[in-house]
Phi, psi and omega in degrees: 000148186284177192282317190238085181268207186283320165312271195330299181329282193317326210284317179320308163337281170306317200306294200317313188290308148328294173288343173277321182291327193257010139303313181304326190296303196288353184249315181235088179275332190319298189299344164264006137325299167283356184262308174301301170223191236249147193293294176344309201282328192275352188261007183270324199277305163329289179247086190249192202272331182283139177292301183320286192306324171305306185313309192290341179274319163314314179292327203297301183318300186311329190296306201290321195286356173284314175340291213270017157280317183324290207274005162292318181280321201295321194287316168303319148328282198285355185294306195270021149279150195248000170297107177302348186283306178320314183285305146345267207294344171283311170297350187267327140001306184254305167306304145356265192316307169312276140027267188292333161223055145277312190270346141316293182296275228311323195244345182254306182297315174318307174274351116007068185323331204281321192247356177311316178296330181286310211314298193307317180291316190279003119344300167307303182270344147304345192260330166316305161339291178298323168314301184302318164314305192282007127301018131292295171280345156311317182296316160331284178324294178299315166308325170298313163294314169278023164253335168272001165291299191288000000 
């Protein structure tokens, strides 16, 4: 397999996005907060009467932008493995996941009023997400077929 294979691409992808978003998070959450939804929504979310709960919403964030720094390096780790049985079970994995919160937003996140504007674009970019991981096992498959053809 070439040093750049497809795996390797996605996983670089995901990692890059992962680590720009969960930096963002942890540094500026206001701004990505309006980027992420609607002015309205961040100022309901934000600025509330209470100190605690804005704080306690803020650590929360800060928590998930540590989250998605991990896994932007774990994904760069694992980007320059080369086995395949492994890249199949991690993409079917990661679609799994992609999946399962697409179907969050659908049935939890939806009902939520507060957050009902948002839910269809970030739906969209969980199944893209997930699209991508499944160019993978697709890709898997046909290399599989053309080495058992030869």
């Amino acid at each position: 397999m070439t040093s750049w294979s497809l795996f390797r691409i996605i996983c670089l992808f995901h990692a890059c996005i992962n680590v720009m978003m969960g930096s963002s998070m942890v540094l500026s959450i206001s701004t990505v907060s309006r980027l992420a939804h609607v002015e309205e929504v961040t100022k309901k979310l934000h600025l509330t009467d209470d100190d605690e709960k804005s704080r306690l919403i803020q650590t929360s964030e800060s928590l998930v932008g540590m989250m998605l720094i991990f896994i932007g390096i774990l994904l760069y780790m694992i980007s320059y493995l080369e086995d395949i049985a492994f890249q199949r079970y991690f993409s079917k994995g990661c679609i799994l996941i992609h999946v399962l919160l697409a179907s969050w937003r659908i049935f939890v996140e939806a009902q939520v009023q507060t957050l009902q504007k948002d839910v269809k674009g970030q739906i969209i970019m969980d199944l893209i997400f997930a699209g991508t991981w499944l160019t993978i096992l697709f890709r898997n498959r046909y290399q599989n077929k053309i080495v058992k053809n030869k």
